[in-house]
C-alpha positions in Angstrom: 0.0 0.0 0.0 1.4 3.7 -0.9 2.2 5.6 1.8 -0.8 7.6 3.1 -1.3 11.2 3.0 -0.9 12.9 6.4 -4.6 14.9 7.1 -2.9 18.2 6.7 -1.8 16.9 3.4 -5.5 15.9 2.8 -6.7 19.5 3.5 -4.1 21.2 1.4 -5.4 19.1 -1.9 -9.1 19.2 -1.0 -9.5 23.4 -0.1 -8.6 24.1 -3.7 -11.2 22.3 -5.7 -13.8 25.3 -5.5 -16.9 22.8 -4.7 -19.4 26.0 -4.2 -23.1 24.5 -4.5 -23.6 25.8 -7.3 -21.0 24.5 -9.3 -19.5 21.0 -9.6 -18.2 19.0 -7.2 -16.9 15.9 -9.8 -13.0 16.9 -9.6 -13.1 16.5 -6.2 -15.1 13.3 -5.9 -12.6 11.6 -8.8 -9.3 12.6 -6.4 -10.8 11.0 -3.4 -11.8 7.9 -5.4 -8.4 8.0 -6.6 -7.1 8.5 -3.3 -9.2 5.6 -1.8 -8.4 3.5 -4.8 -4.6 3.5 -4.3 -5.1 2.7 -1.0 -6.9 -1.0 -2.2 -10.3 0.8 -0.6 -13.1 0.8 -3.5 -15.8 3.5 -3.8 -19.1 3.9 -4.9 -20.5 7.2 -6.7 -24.0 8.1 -6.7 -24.7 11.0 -9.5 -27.3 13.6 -9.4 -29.9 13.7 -12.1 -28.0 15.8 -14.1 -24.5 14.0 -13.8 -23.2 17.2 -12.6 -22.3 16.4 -9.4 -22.2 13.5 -7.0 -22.3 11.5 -3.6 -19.3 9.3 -2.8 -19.5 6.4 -0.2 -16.9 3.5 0.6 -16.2 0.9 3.3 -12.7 -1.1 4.8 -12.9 -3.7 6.8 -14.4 -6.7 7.4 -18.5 -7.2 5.5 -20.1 -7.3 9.3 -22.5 -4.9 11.0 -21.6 -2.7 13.5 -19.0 -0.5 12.2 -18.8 2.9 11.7 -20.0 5.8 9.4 -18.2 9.0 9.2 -20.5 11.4 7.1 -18.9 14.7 5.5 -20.3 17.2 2.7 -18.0 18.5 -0.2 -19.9 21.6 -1.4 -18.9 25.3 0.4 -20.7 28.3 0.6 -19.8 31.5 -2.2 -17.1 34.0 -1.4 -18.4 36.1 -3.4 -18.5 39.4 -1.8 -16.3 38.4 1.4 -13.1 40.3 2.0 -10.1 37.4 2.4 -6.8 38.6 3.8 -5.8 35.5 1.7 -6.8 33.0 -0.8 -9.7 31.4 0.1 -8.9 28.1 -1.7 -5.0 27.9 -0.3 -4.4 26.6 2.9 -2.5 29.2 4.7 -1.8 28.7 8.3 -1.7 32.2 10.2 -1.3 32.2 13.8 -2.4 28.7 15.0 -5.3 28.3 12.0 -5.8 27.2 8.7 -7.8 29.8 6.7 -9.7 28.7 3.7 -13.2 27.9 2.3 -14.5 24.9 3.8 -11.4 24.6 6.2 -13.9 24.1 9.1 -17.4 23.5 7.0 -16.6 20.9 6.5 -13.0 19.7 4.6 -11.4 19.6 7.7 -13.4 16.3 9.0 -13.7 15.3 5.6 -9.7 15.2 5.3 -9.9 13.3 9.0 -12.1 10.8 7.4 -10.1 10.2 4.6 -7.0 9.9 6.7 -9.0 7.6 9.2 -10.1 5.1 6.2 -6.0 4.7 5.2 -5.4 3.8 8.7 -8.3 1.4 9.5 -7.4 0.1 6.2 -3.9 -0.2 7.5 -4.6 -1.4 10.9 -7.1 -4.3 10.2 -10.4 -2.9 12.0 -12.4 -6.0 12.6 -15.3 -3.7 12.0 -15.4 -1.5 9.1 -15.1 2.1 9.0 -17.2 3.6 5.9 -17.0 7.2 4.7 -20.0 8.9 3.0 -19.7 12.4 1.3 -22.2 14.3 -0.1 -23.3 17.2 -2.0 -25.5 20.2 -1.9 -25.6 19.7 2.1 -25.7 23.6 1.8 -28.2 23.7 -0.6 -30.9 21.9 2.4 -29.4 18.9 2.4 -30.8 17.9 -0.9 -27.6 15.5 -1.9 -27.5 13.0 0.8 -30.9 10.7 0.7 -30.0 9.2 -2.5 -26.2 8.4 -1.0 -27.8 7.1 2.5 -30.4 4.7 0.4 -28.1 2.6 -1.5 -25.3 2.7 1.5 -28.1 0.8 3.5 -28.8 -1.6 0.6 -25.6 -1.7 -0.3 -23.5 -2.2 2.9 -23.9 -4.1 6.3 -25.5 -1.8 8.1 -23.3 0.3 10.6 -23.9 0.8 14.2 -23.2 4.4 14.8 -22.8 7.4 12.1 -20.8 10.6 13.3 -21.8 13.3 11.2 -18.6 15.5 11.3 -20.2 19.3 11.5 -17.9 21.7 13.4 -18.9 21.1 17.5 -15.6 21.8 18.8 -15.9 18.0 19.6 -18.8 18.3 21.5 -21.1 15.3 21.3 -24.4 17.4 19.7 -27.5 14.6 20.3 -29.8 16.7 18.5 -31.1 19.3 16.3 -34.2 21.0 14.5 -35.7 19.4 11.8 -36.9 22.0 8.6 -38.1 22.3 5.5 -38.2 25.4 3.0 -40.6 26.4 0.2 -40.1 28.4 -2.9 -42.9 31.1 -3.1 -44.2 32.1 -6.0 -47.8 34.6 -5.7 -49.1 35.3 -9.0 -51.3 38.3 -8.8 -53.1 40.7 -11.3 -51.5 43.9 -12.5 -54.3 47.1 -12.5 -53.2 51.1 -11.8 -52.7 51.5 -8.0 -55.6 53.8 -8.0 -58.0 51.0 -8.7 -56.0 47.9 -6.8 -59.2 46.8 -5.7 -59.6 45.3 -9.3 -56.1 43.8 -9.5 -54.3 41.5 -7.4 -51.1 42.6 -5.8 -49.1 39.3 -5.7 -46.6 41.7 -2.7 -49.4 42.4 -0.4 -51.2 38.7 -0.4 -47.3 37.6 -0.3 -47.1 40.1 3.2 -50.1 38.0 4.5 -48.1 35.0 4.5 -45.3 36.8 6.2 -47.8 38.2 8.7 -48.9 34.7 9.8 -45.6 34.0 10.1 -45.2 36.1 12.6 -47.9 35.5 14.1 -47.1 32.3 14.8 -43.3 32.9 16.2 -45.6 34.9 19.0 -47.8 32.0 19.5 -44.7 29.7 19.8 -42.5 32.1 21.7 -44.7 32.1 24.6 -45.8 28.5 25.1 -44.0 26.6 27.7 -41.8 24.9 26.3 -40.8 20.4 26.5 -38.3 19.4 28.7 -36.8 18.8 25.3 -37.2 21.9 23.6 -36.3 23.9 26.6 -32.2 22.9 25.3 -32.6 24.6 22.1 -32.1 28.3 21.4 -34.7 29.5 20.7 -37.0 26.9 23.0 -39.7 27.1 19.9 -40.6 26.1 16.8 -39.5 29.1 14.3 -40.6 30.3 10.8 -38.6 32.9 8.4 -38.8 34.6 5.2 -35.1 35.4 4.2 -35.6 36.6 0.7 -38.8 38.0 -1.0 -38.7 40.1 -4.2 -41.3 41.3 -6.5 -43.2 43.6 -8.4 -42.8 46.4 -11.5 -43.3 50.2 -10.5 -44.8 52.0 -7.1 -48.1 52.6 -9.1 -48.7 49.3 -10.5 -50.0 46.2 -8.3 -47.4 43.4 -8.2 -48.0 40.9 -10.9 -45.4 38.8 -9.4 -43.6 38.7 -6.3 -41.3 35.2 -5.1 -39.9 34.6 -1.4 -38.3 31.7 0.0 -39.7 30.3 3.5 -38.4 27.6 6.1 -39.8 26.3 9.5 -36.8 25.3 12.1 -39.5 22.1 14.5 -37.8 21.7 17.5 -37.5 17.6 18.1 -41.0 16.4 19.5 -43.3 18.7 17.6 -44.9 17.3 14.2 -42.8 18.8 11.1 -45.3 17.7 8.7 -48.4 18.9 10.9 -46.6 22.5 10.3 -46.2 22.2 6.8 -49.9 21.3 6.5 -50.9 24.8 8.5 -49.0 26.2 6.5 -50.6 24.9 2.7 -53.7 25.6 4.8 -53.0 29.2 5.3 -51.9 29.7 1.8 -54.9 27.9 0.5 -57.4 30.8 2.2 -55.5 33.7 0.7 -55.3 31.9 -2.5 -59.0 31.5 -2.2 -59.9 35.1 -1.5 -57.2 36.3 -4.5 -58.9 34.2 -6.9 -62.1 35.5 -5.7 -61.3 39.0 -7.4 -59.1 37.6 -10.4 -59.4 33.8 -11.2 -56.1 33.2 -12.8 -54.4 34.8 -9.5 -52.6 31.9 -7.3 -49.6 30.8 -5.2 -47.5 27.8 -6.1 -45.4 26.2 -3.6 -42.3 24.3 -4.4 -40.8 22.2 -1.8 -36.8 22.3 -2.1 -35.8 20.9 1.0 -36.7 18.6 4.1 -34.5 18.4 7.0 -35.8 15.7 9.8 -34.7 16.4 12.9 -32.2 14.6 15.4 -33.6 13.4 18.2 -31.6 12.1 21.7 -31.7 8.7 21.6 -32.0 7.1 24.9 -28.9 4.7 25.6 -28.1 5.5 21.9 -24.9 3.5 20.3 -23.4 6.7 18.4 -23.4 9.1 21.5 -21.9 6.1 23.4 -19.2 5.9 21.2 -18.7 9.2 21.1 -18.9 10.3 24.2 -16.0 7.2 25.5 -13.5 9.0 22.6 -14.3 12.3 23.3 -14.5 12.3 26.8 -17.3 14.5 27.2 -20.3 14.0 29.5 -22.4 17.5 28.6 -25.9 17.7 26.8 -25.7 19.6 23.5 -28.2 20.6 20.9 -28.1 23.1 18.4 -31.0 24.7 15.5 -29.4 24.4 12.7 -30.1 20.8 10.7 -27.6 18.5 9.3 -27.3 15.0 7.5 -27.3 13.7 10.5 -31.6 14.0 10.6 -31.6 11.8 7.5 -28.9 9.0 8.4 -31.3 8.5 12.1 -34.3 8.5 9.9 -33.0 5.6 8.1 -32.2 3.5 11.5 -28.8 4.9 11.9 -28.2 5.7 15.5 -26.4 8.9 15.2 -24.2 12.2 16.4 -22.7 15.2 15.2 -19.5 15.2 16.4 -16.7 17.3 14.2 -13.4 19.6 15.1 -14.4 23.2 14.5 -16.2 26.1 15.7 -19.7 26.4 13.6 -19.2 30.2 14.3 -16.3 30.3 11.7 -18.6 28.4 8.9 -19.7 30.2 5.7 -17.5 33.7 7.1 -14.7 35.4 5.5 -11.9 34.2 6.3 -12.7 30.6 7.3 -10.8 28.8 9.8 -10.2 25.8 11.8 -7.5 25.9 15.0 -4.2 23.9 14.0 -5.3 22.5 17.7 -9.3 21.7 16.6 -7.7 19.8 13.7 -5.2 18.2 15.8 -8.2 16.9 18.3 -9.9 15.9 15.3 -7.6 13.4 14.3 -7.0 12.3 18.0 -10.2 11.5 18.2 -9.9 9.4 14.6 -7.2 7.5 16.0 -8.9 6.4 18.8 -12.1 5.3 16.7 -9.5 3.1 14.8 -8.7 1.7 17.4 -11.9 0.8 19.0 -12.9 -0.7 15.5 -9.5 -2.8 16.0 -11.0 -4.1 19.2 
């Protein structure tokens, strides 16, 4: 077997391929099935629809259940915009960090994982280790059910998944679950001074905002679970982050799109919200067509996150928490993969070197010592898979 890249080396090759979301990721996913090639570790590549960009899974060790899944994403965020003091796809160490895109969200655990698969490979784990990248994770996590699907018809099916997201290597037992909805309100352009005969597509678009709203107050002041009470906020959220629309000040909106998510804390019913929420579009669908019959809202549904809920005497936090060391409860509101690989029967943790307030910034870091405990923490999984 070649001698294995060191993780450091890993980073340095995979910062450069500029995997934003919404280009390709294929150069990258051909160098680690290179990379895993060489090493006598075979790959499997699971293509999006249009062939421009794909999922990469792969297993070493023994065919038995019970090993272990170390799930990474290979698509960044833009810099577009962002003021770097250096090149955001060079590694360049500065003062006890490495600075570049995806250094911390997530190529840094995806270079561990990488580095962890040539040693288990090296070793002889006598239960496998398996890596699973995927794409679009930044997109709403849109490029990892088809990759989770054939790894549980494909593979014996592992007993813990560590999805890698930056926790500082806290064990994180749980997270929101979400889902987001492309807007579009189609109204009926007339002269403002007779909008009573028109349909302004921004206004009925405001009501949906307003109930919105409406219902952050309702959810803000109910007691919360035991559960929810770990989460910040305690409550089930919903958010309009972009909205854009219409022609002139004088002319009601023909048109007017907006993008709109719901963050369910674990224990309340993510589909019963995204029923109200048809339901609420439904009624002022019903009233605009009452005044122009070809007005209407469509709603297109571009992402679902399920939530991860603490597992009582859970295998992955077990694990986790003997390698790591640490005995706290953490939760965060943000979603990951991790939602989907529990959802399929994983039992499952986010667990990853990194602090998530560096993600998606100018200027992207992860601590030479974050990395370092990153690939302590490898070394010891090996070695518990040796066991």
């Amino acid at each position: 077997m070649p001698i294995p890249l060191s993780p450091r080396q890993i980073l340095e090759t995979l910062v450069p391929f500029p995997t934003v979301s919404r280009d390709t990721n294929l150069p990258l996913v051909d160098w680690v099935e290179d990379y895993l090639s060489a090493l006598g570790i075979s790959s499997v590549r699971i293509p999006n629809a249009e062939g421009t960009k794909a999922a990469v899974y792969a297993s070493t060790g023994p065919e038995v259940e019970g090993g272990v899944i170390l799930s990474g994403h290979t698509d960044v965020v833009p810099v577009d915009g962002q003021d770097w003091t250096s090149d955001p796809w060079t590694l360049t160490e500065r003062d006890g960090k490495l600075f570049g895109r995806g250094a911390v969200d997530m190529k840094g655990f995806d270079a561990l994982a990488l580095a962890a698969m040539a040693l288990a490979k090296q070793r002889g784990v006598k239960r496998p280790l398996q890596i699973a990248l995927s794409y679009d994770e930044e997109l709403g996590l849109v490029g990892c059910a088809d990759m989770i699907a054939s790894m549980v018809a494909g593979l014996p099916k592992a007993g813990a998944v560590i999805v890698g997201e930056p926790s500082s290597m806290s064990v994180v037992t749980g997270h929101k679950g979400g889902a987001g909805f492309r807007v579009h309100v189609k109204g009926f352009e007339v002269h403002s001074s007779i909008l009573h005969r028109g349909v302004n597509a921004i206004m009925e678009a405001a009501r949906i905002v307003d109930w919105a709203n409406a219902m952050n107050a309702e959810n803000r002041v109910r007691p919360p679970t035991p559960l929810a009470a770990l989460f910040d906020p305690p409550w089930t959220s919903l958010h309009v982050g972009k909205i854009r629309g219409g022609t002139a000040h004088n002319i009601t909106a023909g048109d007017c799109d907006f993008l709109f998510e719901f963050r369910v804390v674990p224990g309340e019913d993510l589909e019963s919200w995204v029923r109200r929420f048809e339901e609420r579009v439904a009624e002022v669908e019903a009233d605009m067509k009452a005044v122009r019959p070809e007005a209407g809202m469509t709603l297109d549904r571009y992402f679902t996150a399920p939530p991860l809920v603490p597992e009582e005497g859970g295998a992955a936090e077990a694990l986790a928490r003997r390698l790591t060391g640490d005995t706290g409860r953490h939760v965060v509101s943000y979603g990951t993969e991790a939602g989907h690989f529990q959802a399929a029967g994983f039992s499952t943790v986010v667990c990853g070197p990194g602090d998530i307030a560096q993600a998606h910034q100018a200027d992207e870091y992860i601590t030479v010592e974050q990395f370092e405990a990153g690939w302590s923490f490898m070394e010891r999984l090996v070695g518990d898979l040796c066991a």
